[in-house]
C-alpha positions as CSV (number, residue, x, y, z in Angstrom):
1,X,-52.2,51.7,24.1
2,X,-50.0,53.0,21.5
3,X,-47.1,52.8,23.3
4,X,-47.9,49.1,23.7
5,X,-48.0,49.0,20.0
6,X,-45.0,50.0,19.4
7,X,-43.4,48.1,21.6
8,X,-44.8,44.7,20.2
9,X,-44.1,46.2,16.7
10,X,-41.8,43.3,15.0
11,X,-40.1,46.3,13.0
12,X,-37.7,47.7,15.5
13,X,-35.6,48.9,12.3
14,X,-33.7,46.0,13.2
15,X,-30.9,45.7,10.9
16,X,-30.1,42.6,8.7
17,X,-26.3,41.1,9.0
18,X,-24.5,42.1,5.7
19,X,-23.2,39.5,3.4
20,X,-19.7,40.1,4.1
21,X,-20.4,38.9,8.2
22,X,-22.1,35.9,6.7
23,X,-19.2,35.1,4.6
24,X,-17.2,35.4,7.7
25,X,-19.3,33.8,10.0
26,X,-19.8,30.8,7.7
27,X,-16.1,30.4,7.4
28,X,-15.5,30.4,10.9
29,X,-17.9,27.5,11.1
30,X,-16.3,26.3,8.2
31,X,-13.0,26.1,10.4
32,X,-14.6,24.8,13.1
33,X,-16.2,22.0,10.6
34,X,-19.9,22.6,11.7
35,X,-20.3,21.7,8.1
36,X,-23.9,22.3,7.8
37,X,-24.0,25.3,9.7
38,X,-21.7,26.9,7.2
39,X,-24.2,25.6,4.6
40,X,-26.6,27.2,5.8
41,X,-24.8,30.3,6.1
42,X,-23.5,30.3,2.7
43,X,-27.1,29.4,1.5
44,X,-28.5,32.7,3.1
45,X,-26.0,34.9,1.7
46,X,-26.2,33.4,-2.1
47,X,-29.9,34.3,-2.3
48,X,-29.1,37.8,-1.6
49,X,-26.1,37.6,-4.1
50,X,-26.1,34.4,-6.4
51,X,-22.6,35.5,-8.0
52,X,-20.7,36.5,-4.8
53,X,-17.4,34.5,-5.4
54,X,-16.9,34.4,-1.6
55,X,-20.1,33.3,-0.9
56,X,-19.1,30.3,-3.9
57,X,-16.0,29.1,-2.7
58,X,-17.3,29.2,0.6
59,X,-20.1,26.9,-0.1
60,X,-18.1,24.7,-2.1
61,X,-15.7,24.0,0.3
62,X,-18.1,23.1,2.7
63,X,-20.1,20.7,0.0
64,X,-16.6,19.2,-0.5
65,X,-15.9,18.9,3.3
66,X,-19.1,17.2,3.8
67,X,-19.1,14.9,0.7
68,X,-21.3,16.6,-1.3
69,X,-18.9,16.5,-4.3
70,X,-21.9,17.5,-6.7
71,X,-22.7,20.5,-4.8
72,X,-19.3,21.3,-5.0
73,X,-18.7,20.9,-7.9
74,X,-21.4,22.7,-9.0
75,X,-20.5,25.7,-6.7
76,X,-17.0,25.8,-8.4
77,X,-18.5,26.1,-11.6
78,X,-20.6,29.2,-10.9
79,X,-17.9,30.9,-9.9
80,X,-14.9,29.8,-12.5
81,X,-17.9,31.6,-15.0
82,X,-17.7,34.5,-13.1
83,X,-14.0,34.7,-12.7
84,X,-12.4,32.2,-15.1
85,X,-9.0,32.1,-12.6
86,X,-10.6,32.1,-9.3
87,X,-7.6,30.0,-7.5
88,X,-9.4,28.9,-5.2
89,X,-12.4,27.2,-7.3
90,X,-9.3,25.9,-9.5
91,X,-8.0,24.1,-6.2
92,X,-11.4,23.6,-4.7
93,X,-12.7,21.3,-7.7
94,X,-9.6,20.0,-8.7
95,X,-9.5,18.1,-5.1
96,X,-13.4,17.4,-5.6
97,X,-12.3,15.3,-8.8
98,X,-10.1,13.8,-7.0
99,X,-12.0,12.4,-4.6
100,X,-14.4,11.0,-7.5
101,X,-11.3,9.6,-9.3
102,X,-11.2,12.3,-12.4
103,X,-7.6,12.3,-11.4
104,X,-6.8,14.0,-15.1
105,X,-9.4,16.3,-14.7
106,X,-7.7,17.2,-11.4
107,X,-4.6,17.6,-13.2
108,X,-5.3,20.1,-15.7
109,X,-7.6,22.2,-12.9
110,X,-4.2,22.1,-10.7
111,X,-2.1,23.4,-13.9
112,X,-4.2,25.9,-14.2
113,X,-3.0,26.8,-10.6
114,X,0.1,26.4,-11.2
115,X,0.1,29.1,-14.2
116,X,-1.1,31.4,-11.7
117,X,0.6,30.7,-8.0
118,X,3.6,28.3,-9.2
119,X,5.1,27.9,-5.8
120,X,2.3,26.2,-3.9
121,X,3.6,23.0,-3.4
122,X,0.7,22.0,-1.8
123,X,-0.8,21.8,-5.1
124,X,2.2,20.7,-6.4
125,X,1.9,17.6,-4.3
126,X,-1.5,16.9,-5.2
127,X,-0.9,16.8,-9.0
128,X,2.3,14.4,-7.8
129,X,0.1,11.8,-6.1
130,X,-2.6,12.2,-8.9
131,X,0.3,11.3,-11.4
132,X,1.2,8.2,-9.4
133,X,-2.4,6.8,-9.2
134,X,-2.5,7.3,-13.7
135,X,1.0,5.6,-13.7
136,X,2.6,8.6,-15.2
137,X,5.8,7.9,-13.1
138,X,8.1,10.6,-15.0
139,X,5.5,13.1,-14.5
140,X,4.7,12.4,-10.8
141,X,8.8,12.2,-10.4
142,X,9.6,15.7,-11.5
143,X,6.5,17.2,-9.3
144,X,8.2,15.6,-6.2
145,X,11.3,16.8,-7.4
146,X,10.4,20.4,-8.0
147,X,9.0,20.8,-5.0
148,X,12.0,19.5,-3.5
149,X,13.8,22.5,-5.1
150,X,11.5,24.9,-3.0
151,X,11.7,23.3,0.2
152,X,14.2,20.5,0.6
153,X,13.0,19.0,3.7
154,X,9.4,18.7,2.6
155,X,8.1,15.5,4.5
156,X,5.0,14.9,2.0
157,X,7.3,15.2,-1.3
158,X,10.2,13.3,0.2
159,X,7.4,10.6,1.2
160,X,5.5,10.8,-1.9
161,X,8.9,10.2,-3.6
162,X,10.1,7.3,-1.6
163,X,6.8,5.5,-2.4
164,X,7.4,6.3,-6.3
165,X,11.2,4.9,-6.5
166,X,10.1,1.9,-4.4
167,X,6.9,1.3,-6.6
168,X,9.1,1.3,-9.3
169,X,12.0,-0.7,-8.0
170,X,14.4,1.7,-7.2
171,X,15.4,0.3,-4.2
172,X,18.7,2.0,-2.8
173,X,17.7,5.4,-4.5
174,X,14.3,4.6,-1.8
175,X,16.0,3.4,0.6
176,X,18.0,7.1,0.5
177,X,14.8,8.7,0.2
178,X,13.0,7.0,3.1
179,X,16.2,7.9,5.6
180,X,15.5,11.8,4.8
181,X,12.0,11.3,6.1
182,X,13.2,9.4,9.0
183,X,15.0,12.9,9.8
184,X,11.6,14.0,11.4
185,X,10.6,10.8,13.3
186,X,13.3,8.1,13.4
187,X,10.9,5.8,15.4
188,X,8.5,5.7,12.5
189,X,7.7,2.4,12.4
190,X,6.0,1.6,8.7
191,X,9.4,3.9,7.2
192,X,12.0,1.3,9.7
193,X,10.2,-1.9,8.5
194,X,9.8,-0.4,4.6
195,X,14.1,0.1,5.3
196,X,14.8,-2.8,6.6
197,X,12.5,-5.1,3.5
198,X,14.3,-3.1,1.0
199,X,17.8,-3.6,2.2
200,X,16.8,-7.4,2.4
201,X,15.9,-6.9,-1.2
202,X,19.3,-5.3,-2.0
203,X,21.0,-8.2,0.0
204,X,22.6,-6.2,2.8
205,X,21.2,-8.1,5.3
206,X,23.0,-6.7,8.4
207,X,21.2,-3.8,7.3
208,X,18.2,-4.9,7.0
209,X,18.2,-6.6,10.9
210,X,19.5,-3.4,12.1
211,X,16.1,-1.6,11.0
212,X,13.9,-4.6,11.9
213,X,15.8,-4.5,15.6
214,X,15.1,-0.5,15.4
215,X,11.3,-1.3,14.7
216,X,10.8,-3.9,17.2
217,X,11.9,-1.2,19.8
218,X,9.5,0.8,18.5
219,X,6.9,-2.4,19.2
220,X,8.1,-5.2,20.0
221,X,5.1,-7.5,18.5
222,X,5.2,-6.2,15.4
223,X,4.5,-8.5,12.6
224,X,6.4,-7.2,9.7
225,X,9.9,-6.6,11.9
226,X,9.1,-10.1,13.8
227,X,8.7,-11.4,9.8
228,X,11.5,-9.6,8.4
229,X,14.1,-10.5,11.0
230,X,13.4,-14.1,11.0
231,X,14.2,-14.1,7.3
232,X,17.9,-12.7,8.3
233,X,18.2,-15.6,10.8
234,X,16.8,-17.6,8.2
235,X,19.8,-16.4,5.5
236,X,22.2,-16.8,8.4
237,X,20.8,-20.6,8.2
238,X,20.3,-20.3,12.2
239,X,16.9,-22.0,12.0
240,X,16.5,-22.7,15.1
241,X,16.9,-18.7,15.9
242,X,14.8,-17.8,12.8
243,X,11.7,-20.4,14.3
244,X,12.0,-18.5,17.7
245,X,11.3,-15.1,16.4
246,X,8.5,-16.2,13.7
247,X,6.8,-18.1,16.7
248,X,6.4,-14.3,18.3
249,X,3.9,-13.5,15.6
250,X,1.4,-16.0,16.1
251,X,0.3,-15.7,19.6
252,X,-1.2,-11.9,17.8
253,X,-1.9,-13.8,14.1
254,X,-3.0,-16.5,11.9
255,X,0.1,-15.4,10.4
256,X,0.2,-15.3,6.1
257,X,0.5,-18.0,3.7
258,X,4.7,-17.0,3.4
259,X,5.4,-17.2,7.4
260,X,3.9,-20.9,7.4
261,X,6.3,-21.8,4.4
262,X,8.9,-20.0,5.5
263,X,8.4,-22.0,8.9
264,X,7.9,-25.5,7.0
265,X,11.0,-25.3,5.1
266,X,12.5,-23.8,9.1
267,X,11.7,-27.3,10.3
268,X,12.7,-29.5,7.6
269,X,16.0,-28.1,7.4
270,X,16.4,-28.8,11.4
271,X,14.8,-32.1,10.4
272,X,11.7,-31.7,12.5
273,X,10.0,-33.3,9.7
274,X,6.1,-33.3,11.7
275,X,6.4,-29.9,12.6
276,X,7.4,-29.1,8.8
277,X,4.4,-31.1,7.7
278,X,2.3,-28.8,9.8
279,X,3.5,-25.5,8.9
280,X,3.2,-26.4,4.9
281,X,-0.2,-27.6,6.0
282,X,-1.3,-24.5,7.8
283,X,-0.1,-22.8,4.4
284,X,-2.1,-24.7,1.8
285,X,-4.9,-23.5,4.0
286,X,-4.4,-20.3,2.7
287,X,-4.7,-21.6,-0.9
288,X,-2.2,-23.1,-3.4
289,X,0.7,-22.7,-3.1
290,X,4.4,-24.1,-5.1
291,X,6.7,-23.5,-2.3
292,X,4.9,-25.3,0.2
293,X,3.6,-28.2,-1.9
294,X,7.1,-28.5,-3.3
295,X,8.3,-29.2,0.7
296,X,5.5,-31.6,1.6
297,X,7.2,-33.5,-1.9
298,X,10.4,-33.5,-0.4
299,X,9.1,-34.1,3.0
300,X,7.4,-37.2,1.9
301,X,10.4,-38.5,0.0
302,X,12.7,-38.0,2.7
303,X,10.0,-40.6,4.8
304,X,10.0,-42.6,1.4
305,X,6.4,-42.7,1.4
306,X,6.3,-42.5,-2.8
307,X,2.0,-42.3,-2.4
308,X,1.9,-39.3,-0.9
309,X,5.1,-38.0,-2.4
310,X,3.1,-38.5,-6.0
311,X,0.0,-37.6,-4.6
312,X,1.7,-33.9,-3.7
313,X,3.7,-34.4,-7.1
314,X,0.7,-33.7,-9.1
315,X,-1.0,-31.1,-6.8
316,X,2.0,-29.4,-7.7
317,X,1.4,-29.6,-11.3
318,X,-1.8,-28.1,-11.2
319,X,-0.4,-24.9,-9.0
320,X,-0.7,-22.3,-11.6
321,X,2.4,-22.0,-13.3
322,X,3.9,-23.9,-16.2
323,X,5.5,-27.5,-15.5
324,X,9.1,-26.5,-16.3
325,X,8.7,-23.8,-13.3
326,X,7.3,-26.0,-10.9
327,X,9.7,-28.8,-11.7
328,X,12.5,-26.2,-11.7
329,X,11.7,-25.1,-8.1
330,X,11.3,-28.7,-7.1
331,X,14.5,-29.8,-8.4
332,X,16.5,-26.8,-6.9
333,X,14.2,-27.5,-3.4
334,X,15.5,-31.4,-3.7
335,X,19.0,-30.5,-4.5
336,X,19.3,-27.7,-1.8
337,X,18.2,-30.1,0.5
338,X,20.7,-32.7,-0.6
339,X,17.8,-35.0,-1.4
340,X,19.3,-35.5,-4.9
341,X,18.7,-39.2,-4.8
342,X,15.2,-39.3,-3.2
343,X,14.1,-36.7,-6.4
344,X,15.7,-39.1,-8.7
345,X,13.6,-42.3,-7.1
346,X,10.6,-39.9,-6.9
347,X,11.0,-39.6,-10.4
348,X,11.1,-43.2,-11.2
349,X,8.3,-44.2,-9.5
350,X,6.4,-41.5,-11.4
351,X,7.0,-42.6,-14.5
352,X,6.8,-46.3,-13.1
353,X,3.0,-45.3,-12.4
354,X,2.2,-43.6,-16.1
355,X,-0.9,-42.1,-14.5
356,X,-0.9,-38.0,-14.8
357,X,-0.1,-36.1,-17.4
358,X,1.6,-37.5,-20.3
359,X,3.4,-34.3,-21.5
360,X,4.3,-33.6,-17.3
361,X,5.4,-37.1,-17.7
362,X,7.8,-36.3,-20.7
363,X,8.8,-33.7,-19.0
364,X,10.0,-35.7,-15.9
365,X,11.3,-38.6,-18.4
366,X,13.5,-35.6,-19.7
367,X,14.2,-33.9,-16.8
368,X,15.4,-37.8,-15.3
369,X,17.9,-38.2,-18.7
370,X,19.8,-35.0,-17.6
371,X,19.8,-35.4,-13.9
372,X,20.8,-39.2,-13.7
């Protein structure tokens, strides 16, 4: 009987896990991210000791993991009272106000870092990108750079970087920048097709086709190469080539609002005046736009059909930019053309009709004194 007693006894001396194994095991779930068993873990070791800094950073890390920034948060807290310096309740809530857009917050938490383990340039990257988001370029510039100083071939600074000086218009210092992190993948497509737009922005367009041919191997639909070496053909005024490689993209896309003008003004220069009509068409579907309108204008002068040419005429005037823009882009778009006389009896027949605008209209009288 007693021995059946004992047996059944629920105090076997059974011995309790120590709060150092349930650090341990709740980091190992941590690792594994079984987020809430961690919790759970960390939870049953902080009601045995509420000021264990292990127990702290372990729970905070796996609030933050999981989203619970004001668990986090909070968890930090308790422990930077406990141990002002804790490094990692400095990094731990730095990246939680991060991720709730307190980028200065995160800052000064990282700095704190720094003071204390100034070689992390994983921190060092964070406070980079942070910079960046506030707009304090120079700041941002000189983290990249000093982590650059540590370890040279740091893909995430030399990235980081890159994005800065082409944010900023740096193009051919990018452009540099963006070839060192091609040094770990050269078949890195968004890096080839960044390449070859900022070399068409710097005018070497050899260059530029070179990396929008080296994307395309990479995939051979891709929209932005397909885009990008269109516009070379385009420069090289082969129109027809230029149309053959734009038409690629839109088997896979609606295409955007610049590929359709792009297109229009394609056609009209080949003087496939319907299929220009179409493309500007397919662009205003986007939403106003000067380019295209200012080709349907030309378009409809070239057929002499003043109605519609006027009728374009004044959508133009109410795209969104001032009259002396507009008219200067229309001008330049007549002249490059070598519609010089078609603009001039455009012009005419717009004052002829005095509807509109009168100051557009003084402004065309004007323009019409200079040109004729």
């Amino acid at each position: 009987m007693n021995q059946t007693v004992i047996q059944n006894s629920p105090d076997n001396n059974q011995k309790q896990p120590s709060v150092i194994d349930i650090s341990k095991k709740g980091r190992q779930k941590l690792r594994s991210r079984h987020y809430v068993e961690a919790r759970e873990l960390f939870s049953l070791g902080l009601e045995r000791e509420p000021e264990n800094p292990y127990l702290l950073s372990g729970m905070g890390d796996a609030c933050r993991e999981s989203g619970d920034f004001s668990e986090a948060e909070r968890c930090y807290r308790l422990l930077l009272e406990v141990d002002k310096n804790n490094l990692f309740a400095l990094r731990g809530l730095g990246d939680v106000c991060k991720k709730l857009n307190r980028h200065q917050d995160a800052i000064q938490l990282w700095d704190r870092y720094l003071l204390l383990r100034p070689q992390d340039k994983f921190v060092m990257t964070r406070i980079a990108d942070s910079c960046k988001i506030l707009q304090l370029f120079e700041r941002a510039e000189l983290a990249y750079q000093q982590i650059l100083k540590i370890s040279p071939d740091d893909r995430f600074a030399l990235t980081g970087l890159a994005d800065l000086q082409h944010r900023l218009g740096q193009d051919e210092k990018a452009i540099e920048t963006y070839e060192r992190v091609l040094k770990f993948d050269e078949n890195e497509l968004h890096i080839l097709t960044i390449i070859g737009k900022l070399c068409w922005r710097i005018s070497d367009f050899e260059r530029a086709e070179s990396f929008f041919r080296r994307a395309l191997q990479v995939d051979p639909d891709n929209p932005y190469a397909l885009y990008g070496l269109g516009n070379c053909y385009r420069w090289y005024r082969q129109y027809d080539k230029a149309l053959e490689i734009w038409q690629k993209i839109l088997p896979h896309s609606e295409g955007t609002q610049a590929l359709h003008t792009r297109m229009g003004d394609a056609y009209f220069n080949l003087g496939q005046l319907t299929e220009a009509e179409t493309s500007y068409r397919k662009s205003l579907e986007f939403g106003e736009d000067l380019f295209s309108t200012a080709g349907l204008v030309c378009l409809c002068s070239e057929r002499k059909d003043w109605d519609e040419g006027a009728r374009f005429f004044w959508r133009l005037a109410g795209c969104g930019t001032d009259m002396s823009t507009s008219l200067e882009v229309l001008i330049k778009r007549f002249v490059r053309s070598g519609q010089r006389e078609s603009m001039l009896e455009l012009f005419r027949y717009l004052l002829s009709e005095g509807s509109g605008d009168p100051t557009v209209l003084a402004e065309i009288e004007s323009q019409l004194k200079r040109l004729a």
